[in-house]
N, C-alpha and C positions, 0 to 999 in steps of 0.2 A: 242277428237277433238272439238273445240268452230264451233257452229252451230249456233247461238243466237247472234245477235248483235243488243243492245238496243239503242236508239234513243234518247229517251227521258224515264223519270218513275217519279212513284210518289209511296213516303214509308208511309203503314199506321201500326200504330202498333197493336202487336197483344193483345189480351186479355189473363188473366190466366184461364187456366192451363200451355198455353205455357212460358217459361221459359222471365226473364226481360230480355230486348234489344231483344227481336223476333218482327220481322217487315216482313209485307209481300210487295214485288216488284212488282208494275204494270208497266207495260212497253209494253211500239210500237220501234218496230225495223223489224229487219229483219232478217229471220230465213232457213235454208238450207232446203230445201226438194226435195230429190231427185237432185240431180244438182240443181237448181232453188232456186232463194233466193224469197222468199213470206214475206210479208207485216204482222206481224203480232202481238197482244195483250197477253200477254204471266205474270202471275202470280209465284212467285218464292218466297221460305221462305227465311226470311235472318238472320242468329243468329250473336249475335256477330260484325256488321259491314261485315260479310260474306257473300254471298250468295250460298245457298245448294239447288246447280242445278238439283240432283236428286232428290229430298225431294220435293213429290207434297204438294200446300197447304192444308191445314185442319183449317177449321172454326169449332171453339166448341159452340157445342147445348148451347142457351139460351144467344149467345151476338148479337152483330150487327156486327160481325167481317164480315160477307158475304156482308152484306149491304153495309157498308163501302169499302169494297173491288171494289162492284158494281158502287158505288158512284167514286169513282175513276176511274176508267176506263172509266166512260163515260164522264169525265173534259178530259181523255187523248184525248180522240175519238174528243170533241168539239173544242177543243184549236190544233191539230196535225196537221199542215200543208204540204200537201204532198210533199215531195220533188219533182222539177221538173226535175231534174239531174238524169234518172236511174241509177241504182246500176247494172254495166255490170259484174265487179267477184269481190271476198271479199274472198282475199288469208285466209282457215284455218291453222290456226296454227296447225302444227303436231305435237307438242310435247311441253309442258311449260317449258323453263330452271330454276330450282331450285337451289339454292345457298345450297349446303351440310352445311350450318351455323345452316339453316332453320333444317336440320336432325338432327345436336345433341341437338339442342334446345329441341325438341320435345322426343331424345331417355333420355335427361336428367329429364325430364319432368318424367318418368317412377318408382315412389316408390321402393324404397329397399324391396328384396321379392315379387317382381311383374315380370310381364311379358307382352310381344307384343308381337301379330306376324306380320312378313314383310307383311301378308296381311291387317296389322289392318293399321301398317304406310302408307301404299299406300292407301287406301282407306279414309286417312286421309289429303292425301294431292292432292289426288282429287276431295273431295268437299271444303276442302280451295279454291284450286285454280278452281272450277268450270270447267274441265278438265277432260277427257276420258287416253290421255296419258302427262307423264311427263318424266324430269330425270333430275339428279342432274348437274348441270353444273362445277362441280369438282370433283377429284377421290382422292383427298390430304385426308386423314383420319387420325388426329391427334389422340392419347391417352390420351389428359388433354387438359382441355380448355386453353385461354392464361391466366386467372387466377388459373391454378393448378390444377383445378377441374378434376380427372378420368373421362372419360365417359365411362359409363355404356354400352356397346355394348352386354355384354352378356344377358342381359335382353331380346334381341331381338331373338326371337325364329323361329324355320319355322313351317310351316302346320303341325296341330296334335301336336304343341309342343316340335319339332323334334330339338335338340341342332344340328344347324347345321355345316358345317365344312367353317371358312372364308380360308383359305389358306395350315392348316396341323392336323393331326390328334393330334398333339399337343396343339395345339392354344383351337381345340375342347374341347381337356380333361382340358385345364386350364377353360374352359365358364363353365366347368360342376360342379370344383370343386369353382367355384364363387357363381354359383348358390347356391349348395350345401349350401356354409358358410350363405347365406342369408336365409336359413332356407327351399328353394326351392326341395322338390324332385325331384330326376332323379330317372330312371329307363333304361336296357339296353333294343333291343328288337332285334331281326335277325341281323345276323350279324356284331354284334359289334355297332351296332345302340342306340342311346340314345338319349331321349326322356323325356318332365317334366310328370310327374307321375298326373296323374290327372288334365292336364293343367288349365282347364277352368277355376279351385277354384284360381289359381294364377294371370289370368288375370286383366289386367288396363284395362278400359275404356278410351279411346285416346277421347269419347264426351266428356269427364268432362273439357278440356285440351280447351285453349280458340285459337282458328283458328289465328284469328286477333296479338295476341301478338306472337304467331310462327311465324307466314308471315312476319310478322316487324321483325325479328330479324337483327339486323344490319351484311350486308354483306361487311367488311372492303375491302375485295378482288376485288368490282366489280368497272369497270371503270364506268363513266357518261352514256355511252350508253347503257349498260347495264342496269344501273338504270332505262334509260329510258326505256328500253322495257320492260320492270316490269311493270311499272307502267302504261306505253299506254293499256297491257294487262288486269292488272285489271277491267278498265272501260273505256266510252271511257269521257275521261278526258279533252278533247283542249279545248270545250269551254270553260270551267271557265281557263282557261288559259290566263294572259294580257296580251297585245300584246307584249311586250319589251322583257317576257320570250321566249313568240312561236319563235319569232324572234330568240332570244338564241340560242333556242332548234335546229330551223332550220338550224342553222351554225355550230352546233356540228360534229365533227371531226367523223365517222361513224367506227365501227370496220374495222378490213383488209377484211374480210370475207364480201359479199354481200348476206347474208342470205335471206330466203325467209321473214322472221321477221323483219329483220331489213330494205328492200324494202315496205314491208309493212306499216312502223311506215313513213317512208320518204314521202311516199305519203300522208299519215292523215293526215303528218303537211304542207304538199305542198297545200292539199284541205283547209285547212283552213286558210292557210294564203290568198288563192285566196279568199274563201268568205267573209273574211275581208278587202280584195281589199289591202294587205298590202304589201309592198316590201323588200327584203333583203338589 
């Protein structure tokens, strides 16, 4: 669940050892604690064009990366003008909708003779999306991309390695003998159970896998609004928005559905069009 809502930041980049495009995020926003939203200065790694909201930062011995770090935060503090408008509530999002585009992007992403498990994908797409809970906003699960391409579902393994069952004990024995052909061990164990043999030597690294070009994967399926709450989500985005788009955006035909997300996005842009004194 999004606790954190930034205001304003400033990205300084980081030095090596950490990996190119590592920047760390200063930001004033405001932050949930306990019921109560607080005022607060808040540091965050960011790889990739991402930000990795569990991932505290780390300055390494012998640069200025703390300095600069410090140096920034006190331009936030000097330049930050308090809003005079309290912030009375700041609906959380309970859950990020994911486009299943963004899943086999990612299960494709997975080398032949390799393996995930559903806890690597999910922890993979909650610090993409900076997010406690998620779920995919389609249950449509195709066998081949629209260019042909098979996807790889059997790669994707449960706890311990555990070949698990999507629908029949069938479907299972074919994930096993796929495995198998990829050079992959199985092994059975209690009751007819089966399992990759050694899991860990088979595992992918989902870090290697770049956040930024999964999350972009183009979702043909989603209408405008949708787009839009994608994208309000990511960051908060209106200001650099011109005015003839907000306006746009502000007249946009809203889902049937009155979601808590989508009230939410309606208000930002009702706020902002008021601080811009703009009219529809």
């Amino acid at each position: 669940m999004k606790t954190f809502y930034p205001r304003t930041h400033i990205d300084i980049e980081a030095s090596p050892p950490h990996p190119p495009k590592t920047m760390y995020r200063v930001s004033i926003g405001e932050e949930e604690w306990n019921g109560n939203y607080v005022k607060v200065v808040k540091v965050q790694m960011m790889y990739d064009g991402m930000v990795a909201g569990r991932k505290s930062p780390s300055y390494p011995v012998g640069t200025d990366d703390h300095k600069r770090v410090a140096g920034a935060i006190d331009e936030l503090l000097r330049n930050y003008v308090e809003e005079k408008k309290q912030v009375i509530f700041i609906p959380a999002k309970p859950s990020v909708a994911i486009p299943y585009s963004q899943y086999i992007a990612l299960v494709l992403k997975i080398p032949r003779g390799r393996i995930v498990r559903d806890t690597d994908i999910d922890a993979f797409f909650k610090g993409a999306y900076n997010t406690e809970r998620f779920h995919f906003s389609d249950a449509y699960r195709p066998t081949q991309t629209k260019g042909g391409e098979t996807i790889p579902y059997w790669r994707v393994v449960g706890k311990g390695g555990r070949v698990t069952i999507e629908r029949s004990l069938a479907e299972r024995e074919k994930k096993v003998l796929l495995l198998n052909a990829e050079g992959v061990e199985t092994e059975e164990f209690g009751n007819g159970l089966v399992r990759v043999s050694d899991y860990k030597r088979y595992l992918f690294d989902l870090t290697t896998v770049s956040a930024k070009e999964i999350v972009n994967t183009p979702d043909t399926d989603q209408t405008p609004w949708e787009a839009l709450l994608e994208y309000m989500f990511e960051a908060d985005h209106l200001q650099s928005i011109p005015d003839q788009l907000l306006i746009k955006m502000a007249r946009m035909k809203p889902l049937p559905s009155q979601s808590t997300n989508t009230i939410y996005v309606r208000e930002k842009i009702q706020q902002e069009l008021q601080r811009r004194k703009l009219n529809l």
